[in-house]
C-alpha positions as CSV (number, residue, x, y, z in Angstrom):
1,X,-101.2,-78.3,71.0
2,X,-100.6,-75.7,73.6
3,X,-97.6,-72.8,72.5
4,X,-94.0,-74.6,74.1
5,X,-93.1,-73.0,76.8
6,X,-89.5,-73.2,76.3
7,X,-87.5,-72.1,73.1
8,X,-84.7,-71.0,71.8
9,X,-81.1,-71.2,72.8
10,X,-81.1,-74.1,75.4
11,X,-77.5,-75.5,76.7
12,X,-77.2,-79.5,77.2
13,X,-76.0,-78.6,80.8
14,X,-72.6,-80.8,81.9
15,X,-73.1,-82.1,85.8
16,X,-69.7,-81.4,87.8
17,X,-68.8,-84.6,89.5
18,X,-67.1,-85.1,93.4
19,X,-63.9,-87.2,93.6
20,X,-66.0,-89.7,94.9
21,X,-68.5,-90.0,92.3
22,X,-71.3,-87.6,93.4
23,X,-73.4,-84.8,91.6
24,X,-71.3,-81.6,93.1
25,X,-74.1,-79.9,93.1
26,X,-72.5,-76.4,94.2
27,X,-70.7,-76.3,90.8
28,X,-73.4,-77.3,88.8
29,X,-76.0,-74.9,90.1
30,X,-73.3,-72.1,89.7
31,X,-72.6,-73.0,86.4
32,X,-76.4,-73.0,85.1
33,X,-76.6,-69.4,86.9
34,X,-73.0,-68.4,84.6
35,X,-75.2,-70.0,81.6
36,X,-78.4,-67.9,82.1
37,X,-76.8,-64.5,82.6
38,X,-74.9,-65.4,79.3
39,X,-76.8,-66.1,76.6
40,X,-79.0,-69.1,77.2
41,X,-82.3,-68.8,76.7
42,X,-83.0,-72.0,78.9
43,X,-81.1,-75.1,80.2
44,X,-81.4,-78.9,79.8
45,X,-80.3,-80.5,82.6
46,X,-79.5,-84.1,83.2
47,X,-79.1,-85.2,79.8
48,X,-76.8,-86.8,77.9
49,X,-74.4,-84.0,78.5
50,X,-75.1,-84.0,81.9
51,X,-74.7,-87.8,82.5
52,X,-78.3,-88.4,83.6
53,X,-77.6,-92.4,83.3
54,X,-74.5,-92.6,85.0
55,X,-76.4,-91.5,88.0
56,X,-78.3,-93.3,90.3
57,X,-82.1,-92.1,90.7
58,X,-81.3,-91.0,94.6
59,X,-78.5,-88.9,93.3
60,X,-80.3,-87.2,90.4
61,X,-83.2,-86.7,92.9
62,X,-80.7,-85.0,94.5
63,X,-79.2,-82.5,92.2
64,X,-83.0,-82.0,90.7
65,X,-83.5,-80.7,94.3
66,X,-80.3,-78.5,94.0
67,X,-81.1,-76.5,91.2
68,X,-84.3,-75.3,93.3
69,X,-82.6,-74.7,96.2
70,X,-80.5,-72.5,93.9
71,X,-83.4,-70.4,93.8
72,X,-82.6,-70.3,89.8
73,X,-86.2,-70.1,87.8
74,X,-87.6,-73.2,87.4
75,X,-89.5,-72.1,83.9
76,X,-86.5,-72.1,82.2
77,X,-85.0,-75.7,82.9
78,X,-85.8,-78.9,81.6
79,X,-84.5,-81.8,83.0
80,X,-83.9,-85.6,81.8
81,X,-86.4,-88.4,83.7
82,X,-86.2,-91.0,80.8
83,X,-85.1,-94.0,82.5
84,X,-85.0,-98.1,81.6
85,X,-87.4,-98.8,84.6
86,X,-90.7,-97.4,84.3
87,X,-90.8,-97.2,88.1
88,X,-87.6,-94.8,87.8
89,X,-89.1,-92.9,85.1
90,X,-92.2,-92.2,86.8
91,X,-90.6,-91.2,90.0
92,X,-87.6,-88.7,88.3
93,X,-90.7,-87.2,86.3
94,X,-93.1,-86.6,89.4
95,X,-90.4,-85.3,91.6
96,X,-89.5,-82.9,87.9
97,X,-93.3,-81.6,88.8
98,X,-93.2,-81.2,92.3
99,X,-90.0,-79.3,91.5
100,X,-91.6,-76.7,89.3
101,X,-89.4,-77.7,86.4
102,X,-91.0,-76.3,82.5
103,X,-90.5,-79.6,81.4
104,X,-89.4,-83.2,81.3
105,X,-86.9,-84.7,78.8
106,X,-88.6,-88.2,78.5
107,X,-86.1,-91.1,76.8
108,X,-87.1,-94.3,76.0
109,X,-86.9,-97.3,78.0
110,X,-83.4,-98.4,76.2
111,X,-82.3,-101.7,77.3
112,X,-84.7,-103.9,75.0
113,X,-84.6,-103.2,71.2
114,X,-87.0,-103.3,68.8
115,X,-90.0,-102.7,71.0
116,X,-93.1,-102.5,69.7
117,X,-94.9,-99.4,69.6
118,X,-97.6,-100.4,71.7
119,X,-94.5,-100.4,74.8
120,X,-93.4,-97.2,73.9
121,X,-97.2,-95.6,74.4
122,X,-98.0,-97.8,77.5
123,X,-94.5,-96.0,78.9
124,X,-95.7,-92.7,78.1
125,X,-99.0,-93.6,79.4
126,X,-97.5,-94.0,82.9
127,X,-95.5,-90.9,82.7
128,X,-98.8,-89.3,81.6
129,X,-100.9,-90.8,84.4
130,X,-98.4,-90.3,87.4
131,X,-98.6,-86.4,86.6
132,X,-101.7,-85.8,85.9
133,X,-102.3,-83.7,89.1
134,X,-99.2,-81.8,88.1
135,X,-98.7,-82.0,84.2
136,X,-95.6,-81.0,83.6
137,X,-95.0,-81.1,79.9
138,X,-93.5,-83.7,78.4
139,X,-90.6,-83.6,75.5
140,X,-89.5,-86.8,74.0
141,X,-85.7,-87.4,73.4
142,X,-84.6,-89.2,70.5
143,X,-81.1,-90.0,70.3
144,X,-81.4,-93.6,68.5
145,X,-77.7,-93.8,68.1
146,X,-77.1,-94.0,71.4
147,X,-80.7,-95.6,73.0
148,X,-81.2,-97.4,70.5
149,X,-84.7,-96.9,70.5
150,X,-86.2,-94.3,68.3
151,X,-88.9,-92.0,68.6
152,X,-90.2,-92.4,64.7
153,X,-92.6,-89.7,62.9
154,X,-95.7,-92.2,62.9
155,X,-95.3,-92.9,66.2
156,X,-95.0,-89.2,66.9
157,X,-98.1,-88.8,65.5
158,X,-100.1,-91.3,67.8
159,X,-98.1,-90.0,71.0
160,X,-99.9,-86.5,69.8
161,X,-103.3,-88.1,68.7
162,X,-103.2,-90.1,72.4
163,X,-101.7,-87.5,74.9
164,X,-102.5,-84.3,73.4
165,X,-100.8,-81.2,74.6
166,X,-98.9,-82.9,77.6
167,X,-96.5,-84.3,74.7
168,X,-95.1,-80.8,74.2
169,X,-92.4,-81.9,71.7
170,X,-89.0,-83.7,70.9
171,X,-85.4,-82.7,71.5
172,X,-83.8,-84.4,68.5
173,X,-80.1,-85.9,68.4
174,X,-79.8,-87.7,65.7
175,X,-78.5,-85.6,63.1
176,X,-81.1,-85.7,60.7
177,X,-82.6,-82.2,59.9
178,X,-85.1,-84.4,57.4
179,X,-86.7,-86.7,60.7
180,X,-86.4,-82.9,62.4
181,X,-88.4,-81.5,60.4
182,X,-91.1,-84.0,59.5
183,X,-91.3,-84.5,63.1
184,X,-91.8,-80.7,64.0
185,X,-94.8,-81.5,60.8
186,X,-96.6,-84.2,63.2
187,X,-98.7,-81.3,64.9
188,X,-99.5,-77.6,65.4
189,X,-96.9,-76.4,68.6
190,X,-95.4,-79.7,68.5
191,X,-91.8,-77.7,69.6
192,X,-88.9,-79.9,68.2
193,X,-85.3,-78.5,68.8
194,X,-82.3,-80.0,66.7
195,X,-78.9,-80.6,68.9
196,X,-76.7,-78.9,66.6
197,X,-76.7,-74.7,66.8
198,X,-76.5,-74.9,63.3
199,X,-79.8,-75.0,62.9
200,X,-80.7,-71.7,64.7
201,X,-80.9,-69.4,61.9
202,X,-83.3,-71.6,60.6
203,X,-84.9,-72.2,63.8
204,X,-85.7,-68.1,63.9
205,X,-88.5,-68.2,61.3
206,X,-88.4,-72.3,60.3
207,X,-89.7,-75.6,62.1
208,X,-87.6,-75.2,65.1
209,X,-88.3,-73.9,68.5
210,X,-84.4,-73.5,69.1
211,X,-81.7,-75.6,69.7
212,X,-80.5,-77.9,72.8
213,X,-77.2,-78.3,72.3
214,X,-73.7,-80.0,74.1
215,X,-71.3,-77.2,72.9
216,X,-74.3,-74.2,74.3
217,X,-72.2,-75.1,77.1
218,X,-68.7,-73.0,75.3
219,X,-70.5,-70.8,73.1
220,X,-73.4,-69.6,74.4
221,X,-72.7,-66.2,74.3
222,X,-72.4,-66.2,70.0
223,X,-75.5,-68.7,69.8
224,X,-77.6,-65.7,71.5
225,X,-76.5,-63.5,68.9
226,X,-77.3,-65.9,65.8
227,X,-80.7,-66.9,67.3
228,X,-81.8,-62.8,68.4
229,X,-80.1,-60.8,65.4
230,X,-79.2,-63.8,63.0
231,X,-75.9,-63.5,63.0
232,X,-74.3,-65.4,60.6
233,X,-70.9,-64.2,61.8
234,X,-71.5,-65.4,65.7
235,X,-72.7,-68.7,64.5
236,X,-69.9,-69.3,62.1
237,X,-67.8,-69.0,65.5
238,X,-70.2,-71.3,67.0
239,X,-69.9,-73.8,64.9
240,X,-66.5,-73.8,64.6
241,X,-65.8,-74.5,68.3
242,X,-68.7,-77.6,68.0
243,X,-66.1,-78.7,65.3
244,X,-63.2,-79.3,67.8
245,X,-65.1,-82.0,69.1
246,X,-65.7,-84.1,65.6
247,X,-64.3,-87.8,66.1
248,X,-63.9,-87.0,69.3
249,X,-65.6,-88.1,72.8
250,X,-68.0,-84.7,72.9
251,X,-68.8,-85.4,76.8
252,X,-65.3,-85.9,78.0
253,X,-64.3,-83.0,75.6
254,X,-66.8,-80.3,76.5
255,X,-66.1,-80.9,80.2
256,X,-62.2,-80.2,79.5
257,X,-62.9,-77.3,78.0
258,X,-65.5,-76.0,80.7
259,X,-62.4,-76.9,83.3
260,X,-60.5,-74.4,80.9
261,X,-62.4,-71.9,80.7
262,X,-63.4,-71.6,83.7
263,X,-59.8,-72.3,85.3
264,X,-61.5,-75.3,87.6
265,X,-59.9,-78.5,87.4
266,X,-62.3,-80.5,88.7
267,X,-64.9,-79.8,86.1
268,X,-63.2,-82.4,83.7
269,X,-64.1,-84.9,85.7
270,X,-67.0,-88.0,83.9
271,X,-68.5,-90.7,85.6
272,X,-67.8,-94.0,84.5
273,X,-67.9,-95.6,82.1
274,X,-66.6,-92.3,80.4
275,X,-63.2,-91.0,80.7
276,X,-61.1,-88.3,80.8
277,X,-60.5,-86.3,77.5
278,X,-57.0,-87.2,76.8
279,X,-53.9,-84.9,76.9
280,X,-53.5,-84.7,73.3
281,X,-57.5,-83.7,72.8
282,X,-57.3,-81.0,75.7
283,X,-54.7,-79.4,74.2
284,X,-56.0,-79.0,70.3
285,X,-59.5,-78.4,72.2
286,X,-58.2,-75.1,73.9
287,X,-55.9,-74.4,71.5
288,X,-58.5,-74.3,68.7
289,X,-61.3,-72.7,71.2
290,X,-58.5,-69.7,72.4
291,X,-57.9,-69.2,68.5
292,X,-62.0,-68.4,67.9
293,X,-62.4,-66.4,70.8
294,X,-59.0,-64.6,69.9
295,X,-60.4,-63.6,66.5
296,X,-62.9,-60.3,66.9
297,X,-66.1,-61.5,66.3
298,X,-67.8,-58.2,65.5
């Protein structure tokens, strides 16, 4: 495997959304811009955080484009092309290349369940094949709890065998720092990056090539510190504020609190079929978030 090209402290980007259901992609690009000058190492844009499949492929063309435009550096974002339709998949991924982004954040086609493994490589396959010109790396995103399709360590291990370096690794959002680690096992450079910032100290001299997580987007600033120095102290705060969010809807929520701290309104908005974070959420969220930040985090 050839050395991942991205690692360490990588936010789940949110996407800002127009009243009338578009990308705003002014507000989006800003906010990656606010993100790199303050603490993240890189960006993953439209993921799960970021609404990727609540979009239609025309409008996350669009806000791909965007975040060129931007002129922000290209080597530090991955962006989400996984897609039900191959076709889709393929096209998000190529235009990813044309782009100039580091990477592509490949999830499974996740309408039909229990898909043989055979499916899964002929989908990579295509991925593979339509870039070959321009082979943008490829990271694989399991998240079976919400695909419903998972990425499994044997399979990892013939993705690696078959496709060599252009399978450059696996963002992993399950929860399981045992399938994290066993799948960071399947290969030399095979970068795998947990979704909790927890895992960062271990991440400086373990398994892990980092983290990509939701909450980066809040507390980016104290994840730098943990992953550079190993500050315990900083993550503690870290964690804490991913804690507001337990049992509760973590899109919806982060964006409320983005709208907070940044004193924008509009950045609370989801596409359907999520919804608002309620009143009663907001307010413990930026209550609790105001009470870390209040306390000196030396």
């Amino acid at each position: 495997m050839t050395e991942a090209r991205l690692s360490g402290v990588i936010a789940a980007i949110a996407t800002a959304v127009e009243d009338d259901g578009e990308p705003d992609c002014a507000r989006s690009t800003a906010f990656a811009k606010f993100l790199l000058d303050h603490g993240c190492d890189a960006l993953n844009v439209l993921g799960t955080t970021g609404e990727a499949t609540s979009f239609s492929t025309e409008q996350r063309r669009k806000l791909m484009t965007a975040y060129r435009q931007a002129g922000l550096p290209m080597e530090r974002l991955m962006v989400g092309t996984g897609a039900a339709a191959v076709r889709d998949a393929v096209e998000l991924t190529r235009h990813a290349a044309e782009l100039g982004f580091a990477a592509a954040l490949v999830l499974p086609p996740f309408y039909y369940k229990g898909i043989a493994d055979d499916g899964l490589v002929a989908y990579l396959e295509a991925l593979v094949a339509a870039t070959r010109h321009r082979p943008i790396p490829i990271y694989l995103y399991h998240f079976p709890a919400l695909s419903g399709v998972p990425w499994h360590v044997g399979l990892l291990g013939r993705i690696v065998s078959t496709f060599g370096s252009r399978i450059a690794g696996l963002k992993d959002s399950s929860g399981d720092l045992g399938f994290a680690r066993a799948a960071a096992a399947v290969a030399p450079g095979f970068a795998v990056f947990p979704s909790n910032e927890a895992a960062l100290l271990e991440a400086r001299n373990g398994p892990f090539a980092g983290c990509i997580s939701a909450t980066v987007n809040l507390n980016a600033d104290l994840c730098a510190r943990a992953y550079a120095s190993g500050d315990a102290v900083a993550l503690e705060a870290a964690v804490k504020i991913r804690k507001l969010f337990d049992g509760k809807p973590l899109v919806a929520g982060v964006k409320a609190l983005i709208a907070h701290i940044h004193a924008d309104a509009a950045w609370a908005r989801v596409m359907p079929p999520l919804t608002a974070f309620s009143a009663a959420d907001r307010a413990g969220a930026v209550a609790g978030y105001d009470a870390v930040r209040a306390r000196r985090v030396a």
